[in-house]
C-alpha atoms as an extended CHARMM CRD file, in Angstrom:
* protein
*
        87  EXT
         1         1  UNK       CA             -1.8340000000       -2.6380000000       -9.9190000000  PROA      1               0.0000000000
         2         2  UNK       CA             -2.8960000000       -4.3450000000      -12.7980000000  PROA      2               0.0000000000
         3         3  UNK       CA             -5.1460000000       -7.3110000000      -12.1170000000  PROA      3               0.0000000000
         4         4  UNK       CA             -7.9410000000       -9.4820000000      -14.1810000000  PROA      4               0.0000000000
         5         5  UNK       CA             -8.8070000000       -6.6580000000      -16.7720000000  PROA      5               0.0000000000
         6         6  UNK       CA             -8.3450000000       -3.7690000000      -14.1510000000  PROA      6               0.0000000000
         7         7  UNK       CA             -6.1620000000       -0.9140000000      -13.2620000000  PROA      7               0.0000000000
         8         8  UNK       CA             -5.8280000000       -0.2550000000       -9.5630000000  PROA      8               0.0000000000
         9         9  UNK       CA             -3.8510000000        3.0120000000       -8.6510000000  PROA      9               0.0000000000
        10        10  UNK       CA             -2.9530000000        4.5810000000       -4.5580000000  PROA      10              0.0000000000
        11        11  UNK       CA             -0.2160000000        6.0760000000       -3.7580000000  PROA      11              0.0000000000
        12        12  UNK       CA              1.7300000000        5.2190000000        0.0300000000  PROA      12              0.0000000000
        13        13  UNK       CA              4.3520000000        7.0680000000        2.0290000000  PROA      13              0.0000000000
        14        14  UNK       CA              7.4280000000        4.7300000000        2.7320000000  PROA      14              0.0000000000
        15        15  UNK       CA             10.9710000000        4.5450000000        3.7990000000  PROA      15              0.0000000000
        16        16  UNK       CA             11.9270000000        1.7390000000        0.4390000000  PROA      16              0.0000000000
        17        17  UNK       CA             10.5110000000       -0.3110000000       -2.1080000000  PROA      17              0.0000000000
        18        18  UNK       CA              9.8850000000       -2.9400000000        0.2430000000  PROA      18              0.0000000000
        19        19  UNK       CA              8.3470000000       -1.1540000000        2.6560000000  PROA      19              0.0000000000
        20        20  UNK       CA              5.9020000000        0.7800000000       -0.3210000000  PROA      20              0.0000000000
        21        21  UNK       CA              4.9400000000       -2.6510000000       -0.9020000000  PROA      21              0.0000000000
        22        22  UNK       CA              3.9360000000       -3.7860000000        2.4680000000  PROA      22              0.0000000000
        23        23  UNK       CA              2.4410000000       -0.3290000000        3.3450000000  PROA      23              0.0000000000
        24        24  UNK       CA              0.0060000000       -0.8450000000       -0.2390000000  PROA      24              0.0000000000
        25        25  UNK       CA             -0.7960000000       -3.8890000000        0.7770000000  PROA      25              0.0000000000
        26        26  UNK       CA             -2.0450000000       -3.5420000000        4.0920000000  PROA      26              0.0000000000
        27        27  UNK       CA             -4.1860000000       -0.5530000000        2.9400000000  PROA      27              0.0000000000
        28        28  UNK       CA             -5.1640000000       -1.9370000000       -0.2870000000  PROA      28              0.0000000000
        29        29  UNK       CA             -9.0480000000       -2.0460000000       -0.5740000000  PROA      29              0.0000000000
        30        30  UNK       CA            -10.3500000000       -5.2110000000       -2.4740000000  PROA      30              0.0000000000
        31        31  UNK       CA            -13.8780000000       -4.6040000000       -2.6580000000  PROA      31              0.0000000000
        32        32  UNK       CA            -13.6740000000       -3.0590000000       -6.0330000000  PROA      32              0.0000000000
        33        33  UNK       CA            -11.5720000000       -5.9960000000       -7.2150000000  PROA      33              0.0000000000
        34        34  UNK       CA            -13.1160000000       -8.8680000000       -8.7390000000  PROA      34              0.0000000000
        35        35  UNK       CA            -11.6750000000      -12.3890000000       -7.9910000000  PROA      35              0.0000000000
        36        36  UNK       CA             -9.2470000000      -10.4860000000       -5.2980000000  PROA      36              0.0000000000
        37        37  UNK       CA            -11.0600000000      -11.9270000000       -1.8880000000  PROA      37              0.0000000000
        38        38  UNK       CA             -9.7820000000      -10.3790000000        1.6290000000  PROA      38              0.0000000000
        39        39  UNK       CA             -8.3100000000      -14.0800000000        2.0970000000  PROA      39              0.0000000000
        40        40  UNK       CA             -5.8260000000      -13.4130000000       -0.9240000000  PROA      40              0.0000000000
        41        41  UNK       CA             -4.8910000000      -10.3000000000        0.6240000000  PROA      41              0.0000000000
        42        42  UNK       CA             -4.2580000000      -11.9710000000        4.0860000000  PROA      42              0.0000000000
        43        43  UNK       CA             -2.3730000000      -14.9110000000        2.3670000000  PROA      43              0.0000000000
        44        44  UNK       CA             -0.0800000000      -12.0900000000        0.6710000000  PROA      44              0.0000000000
        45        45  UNK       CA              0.4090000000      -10.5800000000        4.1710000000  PROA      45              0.0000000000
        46        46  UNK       CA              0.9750000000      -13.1730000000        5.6720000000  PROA      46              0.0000000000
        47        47  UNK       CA              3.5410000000      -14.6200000000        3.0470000000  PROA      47              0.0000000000
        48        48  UNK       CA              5.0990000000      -11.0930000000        3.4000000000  PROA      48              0.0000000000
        49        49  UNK       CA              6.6690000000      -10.8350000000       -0.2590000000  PROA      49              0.0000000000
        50        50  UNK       CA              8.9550000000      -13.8910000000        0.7170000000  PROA      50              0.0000000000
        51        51  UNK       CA             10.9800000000      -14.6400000000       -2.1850000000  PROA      51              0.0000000000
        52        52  UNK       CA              9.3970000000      -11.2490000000       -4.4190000000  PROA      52              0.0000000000
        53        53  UNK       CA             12.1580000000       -8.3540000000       -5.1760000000  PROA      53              0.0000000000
        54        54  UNK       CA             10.8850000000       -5.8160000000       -7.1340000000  PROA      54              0.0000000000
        55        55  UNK       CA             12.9300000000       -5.1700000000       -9.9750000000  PROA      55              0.0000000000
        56        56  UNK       CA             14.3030000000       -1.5720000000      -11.5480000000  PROA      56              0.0000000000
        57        57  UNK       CA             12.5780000000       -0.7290000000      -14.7860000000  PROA      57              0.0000000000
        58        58  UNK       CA             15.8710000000       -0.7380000000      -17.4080000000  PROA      58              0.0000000000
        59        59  UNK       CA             16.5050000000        2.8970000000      -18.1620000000  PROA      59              0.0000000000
        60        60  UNK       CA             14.4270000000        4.4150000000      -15.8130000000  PROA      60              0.0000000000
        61        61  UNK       CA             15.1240000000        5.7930000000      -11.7920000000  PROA      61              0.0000000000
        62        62  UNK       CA             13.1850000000        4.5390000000       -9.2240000000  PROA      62              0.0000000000
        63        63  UNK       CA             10.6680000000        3.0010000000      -11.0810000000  PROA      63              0.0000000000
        64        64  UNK       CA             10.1630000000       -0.6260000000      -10.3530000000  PROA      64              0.0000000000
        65        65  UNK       CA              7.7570000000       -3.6110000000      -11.0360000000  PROA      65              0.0000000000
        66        66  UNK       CA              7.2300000000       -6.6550000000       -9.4520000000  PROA      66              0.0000000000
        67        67  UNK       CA              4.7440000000       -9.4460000000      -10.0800000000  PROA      67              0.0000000000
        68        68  UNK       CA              2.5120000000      -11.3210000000       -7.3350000000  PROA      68              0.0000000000
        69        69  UNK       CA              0.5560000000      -14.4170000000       -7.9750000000  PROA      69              0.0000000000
        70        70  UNK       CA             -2.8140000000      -13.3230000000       -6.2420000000  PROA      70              0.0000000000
        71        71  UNK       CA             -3.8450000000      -16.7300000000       -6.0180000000  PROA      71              0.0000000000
        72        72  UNK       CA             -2.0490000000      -20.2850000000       -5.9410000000  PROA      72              0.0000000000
        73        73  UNK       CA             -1.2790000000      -21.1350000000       -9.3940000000  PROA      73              0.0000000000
        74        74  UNK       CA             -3.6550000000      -18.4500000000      -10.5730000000  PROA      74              0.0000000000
        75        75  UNK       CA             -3.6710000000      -15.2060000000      -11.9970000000  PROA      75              0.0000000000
        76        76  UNK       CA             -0.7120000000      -12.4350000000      -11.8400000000  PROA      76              0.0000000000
        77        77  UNK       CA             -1.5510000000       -8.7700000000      -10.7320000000  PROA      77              0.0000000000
        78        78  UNK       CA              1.6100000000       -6.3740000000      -12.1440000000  PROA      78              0.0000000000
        79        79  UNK       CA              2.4630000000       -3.9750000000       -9.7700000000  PROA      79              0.0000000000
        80        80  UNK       CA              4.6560000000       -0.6800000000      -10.6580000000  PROA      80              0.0000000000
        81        81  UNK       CA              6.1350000000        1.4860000000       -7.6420000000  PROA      81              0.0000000000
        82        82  UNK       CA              7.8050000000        5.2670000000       -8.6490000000  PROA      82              0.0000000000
        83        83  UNK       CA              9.4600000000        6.6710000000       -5.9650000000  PROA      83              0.0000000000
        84        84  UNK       CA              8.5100000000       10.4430000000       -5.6570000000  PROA      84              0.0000000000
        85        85  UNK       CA              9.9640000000       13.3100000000       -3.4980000000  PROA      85              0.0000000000
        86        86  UNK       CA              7.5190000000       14.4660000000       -0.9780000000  PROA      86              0.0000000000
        87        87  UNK       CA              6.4630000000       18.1370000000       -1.4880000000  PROA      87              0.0000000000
């Protein structure tokens, strides 16, 4: 993720892109993260990506980005998901 001047990497085990998304989310720690509060993260949980599809990187495989709005008319964190092949 790429938030406020920072670059924020994990990496999650899920099914889709959807599910990647929920499963970073939920384990997503935000104490290193300035002006990202455990109520933004709730509020994203809670709003559960309504509306958000991430979108396929043109000329690339499974590689997508999608764009959240951490807080109400606020700032944007980009987030990039690759889909790898579990060794």
């Amino acid at each position: 993720m790429q938030y406020d001047g920072g670059c924020y990497i994990s990496q999650v085990s899920a099914a889709s892109e959807h599910e990647a998304m929920r499963v970073w989310l939920n384990t997503l720690d935000v104490k290193p993260i300035d002006s990202f509060s455990e109520k933004d993260k709730k509020r994203l949980i809670m709003e559960d990506f309504i509306d958000e599809d991430p979108i396929l990187i043109s000329g690339c495989k499974n590689i997508w980005n999608i764009c959240l709005r951490v807080r109400k008319n606020k700032m944007l964190a980009m987030i990039n998901i690759v889909k790898t092949v579990e060794l």
